[in-house]
N, C-alpha and C positions, 0 to 999 in steps of 0.2 A: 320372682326371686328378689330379695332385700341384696343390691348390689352391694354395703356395707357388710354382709354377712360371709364367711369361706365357706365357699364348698366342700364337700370331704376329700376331693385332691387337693387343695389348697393345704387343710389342711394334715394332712399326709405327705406335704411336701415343706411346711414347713417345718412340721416337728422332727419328720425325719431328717433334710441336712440339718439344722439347727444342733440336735445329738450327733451327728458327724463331725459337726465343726467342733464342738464342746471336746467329742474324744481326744479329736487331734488335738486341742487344745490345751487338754488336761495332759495327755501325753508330753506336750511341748512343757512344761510349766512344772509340771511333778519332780524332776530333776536338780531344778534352781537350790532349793534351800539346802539340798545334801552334797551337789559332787563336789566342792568347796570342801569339805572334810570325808567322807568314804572315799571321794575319789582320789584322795590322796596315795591310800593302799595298793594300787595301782602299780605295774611294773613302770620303772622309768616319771614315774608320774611327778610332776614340779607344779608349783602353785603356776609361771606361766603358761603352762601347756593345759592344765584345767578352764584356766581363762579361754586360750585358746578353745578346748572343748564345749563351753559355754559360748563363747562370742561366733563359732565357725557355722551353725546351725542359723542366726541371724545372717550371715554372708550370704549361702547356699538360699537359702529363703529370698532374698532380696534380687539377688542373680536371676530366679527362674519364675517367680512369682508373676509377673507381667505378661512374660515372652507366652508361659503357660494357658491366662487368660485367654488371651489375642487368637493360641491357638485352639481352644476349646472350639469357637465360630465353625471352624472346619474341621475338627476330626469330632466331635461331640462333647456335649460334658460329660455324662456318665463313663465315656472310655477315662477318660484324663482324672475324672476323680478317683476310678478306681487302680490305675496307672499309678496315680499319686500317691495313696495310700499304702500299694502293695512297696514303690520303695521305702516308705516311711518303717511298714513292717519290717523291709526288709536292713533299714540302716539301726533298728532296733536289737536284734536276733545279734546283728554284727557285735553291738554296743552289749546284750547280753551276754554273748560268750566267749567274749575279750577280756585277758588277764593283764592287758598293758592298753598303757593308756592314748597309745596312736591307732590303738583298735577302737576306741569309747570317739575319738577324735575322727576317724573314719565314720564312726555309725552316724555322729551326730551332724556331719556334715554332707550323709546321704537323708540321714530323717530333715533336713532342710529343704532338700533340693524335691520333694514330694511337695511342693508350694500349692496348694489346691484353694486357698482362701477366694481368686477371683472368680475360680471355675464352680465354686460353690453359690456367690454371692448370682453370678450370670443363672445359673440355672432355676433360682431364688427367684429371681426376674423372669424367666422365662414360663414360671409357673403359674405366678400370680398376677394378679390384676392389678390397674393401677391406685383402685382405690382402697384394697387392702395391702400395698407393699410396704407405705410406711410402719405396718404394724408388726409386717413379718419380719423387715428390719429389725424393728426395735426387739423382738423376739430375739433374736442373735447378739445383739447390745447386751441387752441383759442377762444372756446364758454366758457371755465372755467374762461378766463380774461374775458369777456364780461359781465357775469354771476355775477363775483362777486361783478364787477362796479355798474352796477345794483340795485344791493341788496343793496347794502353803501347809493343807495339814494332811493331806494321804503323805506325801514323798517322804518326812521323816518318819511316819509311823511304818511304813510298809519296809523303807530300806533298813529302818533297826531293826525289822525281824526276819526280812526275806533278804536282807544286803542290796548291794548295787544290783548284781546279776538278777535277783529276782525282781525288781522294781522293775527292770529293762522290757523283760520277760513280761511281766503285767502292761507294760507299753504297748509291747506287741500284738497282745489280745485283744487292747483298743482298736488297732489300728483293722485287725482282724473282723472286729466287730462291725467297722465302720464300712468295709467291704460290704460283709452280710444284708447292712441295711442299704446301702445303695443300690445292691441288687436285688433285695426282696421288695423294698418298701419307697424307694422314693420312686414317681412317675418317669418316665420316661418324656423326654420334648422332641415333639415331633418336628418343629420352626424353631428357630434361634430370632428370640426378638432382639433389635436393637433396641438397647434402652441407655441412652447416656445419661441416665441418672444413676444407673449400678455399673453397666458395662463399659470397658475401658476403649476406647474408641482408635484405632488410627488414625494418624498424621494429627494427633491435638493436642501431642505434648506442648507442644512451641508456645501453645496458649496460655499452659498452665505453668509451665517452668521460668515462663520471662513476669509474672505475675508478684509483685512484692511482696505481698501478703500472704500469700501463699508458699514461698519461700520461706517466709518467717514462720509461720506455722509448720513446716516442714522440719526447719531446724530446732523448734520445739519439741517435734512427738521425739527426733534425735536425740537430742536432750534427757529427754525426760529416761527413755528405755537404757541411754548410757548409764543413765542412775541409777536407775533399776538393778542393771547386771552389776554393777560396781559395789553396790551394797551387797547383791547376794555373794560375789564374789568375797568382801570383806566381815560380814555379820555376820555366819557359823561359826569361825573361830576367834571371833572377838566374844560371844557368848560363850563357847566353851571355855575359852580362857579366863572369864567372869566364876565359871562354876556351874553352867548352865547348859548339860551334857547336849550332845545332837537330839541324843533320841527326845528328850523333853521340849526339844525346841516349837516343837508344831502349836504347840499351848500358846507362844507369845504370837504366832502366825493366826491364830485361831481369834484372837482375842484381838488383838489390831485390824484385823480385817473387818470382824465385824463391826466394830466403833465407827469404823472411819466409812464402811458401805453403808451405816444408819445415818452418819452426820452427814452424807452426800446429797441423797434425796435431797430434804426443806431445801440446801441450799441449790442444788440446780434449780430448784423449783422458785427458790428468790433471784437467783441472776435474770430469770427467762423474764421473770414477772416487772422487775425494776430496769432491766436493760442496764445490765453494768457488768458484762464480761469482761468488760479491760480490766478494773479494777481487781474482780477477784482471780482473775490470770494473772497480775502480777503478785497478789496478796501469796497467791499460791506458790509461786515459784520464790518469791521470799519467804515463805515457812519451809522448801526444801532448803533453801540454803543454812535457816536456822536449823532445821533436823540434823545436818550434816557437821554443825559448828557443836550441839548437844553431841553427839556420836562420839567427834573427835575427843571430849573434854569428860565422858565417862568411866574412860580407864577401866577398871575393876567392877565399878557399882551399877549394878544389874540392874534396878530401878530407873538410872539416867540411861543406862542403856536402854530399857525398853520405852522410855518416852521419847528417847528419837529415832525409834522405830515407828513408833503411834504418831508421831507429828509427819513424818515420812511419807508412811501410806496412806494419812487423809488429805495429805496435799496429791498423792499419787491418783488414787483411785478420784478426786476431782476434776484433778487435769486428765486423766481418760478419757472422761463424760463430756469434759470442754471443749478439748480439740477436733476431733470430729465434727461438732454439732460449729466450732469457725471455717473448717474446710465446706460443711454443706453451704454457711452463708456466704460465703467471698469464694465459691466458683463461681465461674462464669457461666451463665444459661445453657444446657448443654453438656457441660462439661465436668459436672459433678463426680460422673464414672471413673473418669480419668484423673480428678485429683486424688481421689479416695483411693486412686493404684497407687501415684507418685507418693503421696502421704505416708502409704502400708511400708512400701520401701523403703523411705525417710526412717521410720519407724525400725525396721530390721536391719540397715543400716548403722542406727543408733545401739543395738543389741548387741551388733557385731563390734563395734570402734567398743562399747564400756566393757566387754567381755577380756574382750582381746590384750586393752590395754590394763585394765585393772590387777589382771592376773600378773602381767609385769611386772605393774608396780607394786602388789605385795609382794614376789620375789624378793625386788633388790631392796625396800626399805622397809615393810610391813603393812599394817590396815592403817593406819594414821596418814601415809602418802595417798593412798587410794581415798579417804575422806576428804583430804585437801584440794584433792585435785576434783572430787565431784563439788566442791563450795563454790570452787573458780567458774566450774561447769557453769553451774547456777547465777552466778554472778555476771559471767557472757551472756546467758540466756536473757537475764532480764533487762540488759541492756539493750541486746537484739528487740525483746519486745515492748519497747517503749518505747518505740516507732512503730507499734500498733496503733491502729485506728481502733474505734469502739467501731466492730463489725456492723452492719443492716440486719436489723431483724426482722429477716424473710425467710419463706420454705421456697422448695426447689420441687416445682410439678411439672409433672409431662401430662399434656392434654393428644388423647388422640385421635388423628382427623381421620376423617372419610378416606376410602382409598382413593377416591375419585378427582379428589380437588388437588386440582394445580396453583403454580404459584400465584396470590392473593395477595398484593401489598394492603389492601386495606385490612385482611384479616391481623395484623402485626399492627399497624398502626391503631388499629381500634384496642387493640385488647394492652398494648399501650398505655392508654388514655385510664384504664381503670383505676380506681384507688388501692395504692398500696404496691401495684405491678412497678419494678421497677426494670425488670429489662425480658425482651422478650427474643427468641428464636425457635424460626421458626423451618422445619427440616423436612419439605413435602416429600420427596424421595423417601424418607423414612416415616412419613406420615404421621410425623409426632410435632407438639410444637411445647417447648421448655419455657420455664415462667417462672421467674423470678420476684414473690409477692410475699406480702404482708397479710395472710389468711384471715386475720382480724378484720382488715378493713376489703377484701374481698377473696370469696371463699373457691374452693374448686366447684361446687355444684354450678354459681354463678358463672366460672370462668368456661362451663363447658358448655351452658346454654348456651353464651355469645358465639361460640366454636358452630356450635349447630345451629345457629340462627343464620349469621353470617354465611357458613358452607353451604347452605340452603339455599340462599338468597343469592348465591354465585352460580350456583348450579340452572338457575330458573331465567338467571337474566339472555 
């Protein structure tokens, strides 16, 4: 068999959670551009309390996201995913058939606490091999842009015709969906692999939370999602007040998104190639802060409004693609799993604090306080990362040893020695050894001979 090739569990288990992750995703996402203006209609409902119902879904998410993983290891993933889901349905149904707005604020803060992302990512891992997980990965990368483009133009089109309660209602049947396929179609794991390249590890935060750079990357993805909510929060009824009803809104989501997901490509595909992430992570987070100064300065005119909407979401959907691919290179060997938790949190963290507070502040002073205050965001941010390093451009592999070999100092020290390896651990207990390299100047095929050469030549002496 062509070990580069998936077998048809492979693939039956990536496409199916991949469409799992995607539902909930879409479900999470579909919301953003409307409750800002329907959810106003709402019993009791105040522009703070919608914030709140936008930003409380990021809290609950960040709360149980981790603890959830950790506990997959021992009760299963397929119970927990579908655990997860069924409160998601069921914070949905809440948020459906609620005519006040601490009903929509309860639903959305039970569709939170359904956190299933690590328990999908572990089982991900537990399916596949190692030589096709970077792809099933990036399988999931990709469905998250797709997913969210999506949602920018279902959510105004479905709630002008079906209202809040019916959009909720079509949430539900996601999440309903998503049940179905975990039970029919994704495989079932028999083992729970350790993989600290996807799975979140105990006792290693201490590693990654006293890490500086990773810190600052942390307070980036913060950043960036505080934005996020703070715009959706403020830009429905900055457009309507332009002349530019709800329902028609999904047009300018439709049409930004795609610009900006076409103009992304070439350029990931030029940072990788010129090694110059610093440069365009700050280019980028200085074009939100110009989107956000265009915003403030549009008043009325629709056209300046929609081009710091477009300057917005291509610096957005940029830094999406960037951050991640800085937390795979500045973890530590090892430890990959567990930034990429600390990260997700960072992240819904940031959803939470833009949510929560932006709603406030168009309360007491309108959408102009809420831009100001996302410019200053932005302004902190790049200051933070300007005590960024230009990250090592290296991948993060897990090579796996024989069950048999015990600990080896020479196998660490040789594989060490190769070119482009810049740090190596190695976890006999877990019979994996993580590898910190430059694939360019030596590849995994080579790094696994020297595994089996080596484990061989220990075994014989």
């Amino acid at each position: 068999m062509n070990d580069n090739k998936m077998t048809s569990m492979e693939l039956r288990a990536i496409w199916g959670l991949g469409t799992i992750f995607s539902l909930r995703m879409l479900g999470m996402f579909i919301v953003l551009p409307v409750l800002t203006t329907y959810g106003m209609a709402l019993q009791g409902a105040s522009e703070s309390l919608i914030g709140l119902a936008i930003g409380i879904y990021g809290l609950t998410q960040a709360i149980f996201q981790i603890p959830l993983g950790l506990m997959s290891d021992k009760v299963g993933r397929k119970p927990l995913i579908v655990g997860g889901l069924i409160i998601f349905a069921a914070g949905s149904i809440i948020a459906a058939v609620t005519d006040a707005i601490w009903g929509l604020i309860l639903g959305r803060a039970l569709q939170g606490s359904g956190a299933i992302a690590a328990v999908v990512m572990a089982l991900l891992s537990d399916l596949t091999r190692e030589k096709i997980r970077t792809k099933a990965m990036a399988f999931i990368g990709i469905s998250f842009g797709i997913t969210f483009t999506i949602a920018m133009v279902l959510g105004p089109i479905i709630t002008h015709s079906l209202g809040l309660h019916g959009l909720f209602w079509g949430i539900t049947a996601l999440a309903l969906t998503g049940i179905v396929l975990t039970l029919s179609v994704i495989p079932s794991s028999t083992n729970h692999i350790l993989n600290r390249e996807s799975n979140i590890v105990r006792r290693s935060f201490g590693k990654v939370l006293t890490n500086p750079q990773l810190l600052k990357i942390n307070f980036g993805i913060s950043c960036l999602h505080a934005m996020l909510m703070s715009n959706f929060i403020a830009l429905p009824p900055m457009m309507a007040s332009a002349g530019f009803i709800p329902a028609e809104q999904w047009k300018i989501y439709l049409i930004t998104m795609l610009v900006s997901l076409t103009a992304m490509v070439p350029l990931i595909i030029y940072v990788e190639a010129k090694l110059c992430i610093k440069q365009i992570f700050l280019g980028c987070i200085t074009m939100l802060f110009c989107a956000e100064i265009v915003l403030l300065t549009s008043g009325t005119h629709l056209w300046i409004l929609f081009a710091g909407i477009q300057l917005f979401f291509l610096a957005f959907n940029i830094m999406e693609a960037i951050l991640p691919s800085l937390i795979s290179k500045e973890s530590p060997a090892g430890y990959k799993g567990t930034a990429m938790g600390v990260y997700s949190t960072s992240q819904f963290l940031g959803t939470a604090f833009g949510g929560i507070l932006s709603g406030w502040l168009l309360q007491i002073q309108g959408a102009w306080l809420v831009l100001i205050t996302e410019a200053i965001l932005a302004l902190v941010w790049w200051i933070v990362s300007a005590t960024l390093r230009e990250p090592p451009y290296v991948s993060s592999l897990r090579i796996k040893l024989p069950d048999h070999v015990t600990v080896n100092e020479n196998l660490t020290l040789h594989l060490q020695t190769q070119p482009g390896v810049t740090e190596v651990m190695v976890f006999t207990e877990e019979h994996s050894a993580y590898i910190k390299v430059n694939t360019k100047q030596t590849n995994r095929a080579t790094l696994e001979k020297i595994v089996t050469t080596l484990t061989t030549a220990h075994l014989n002496q």
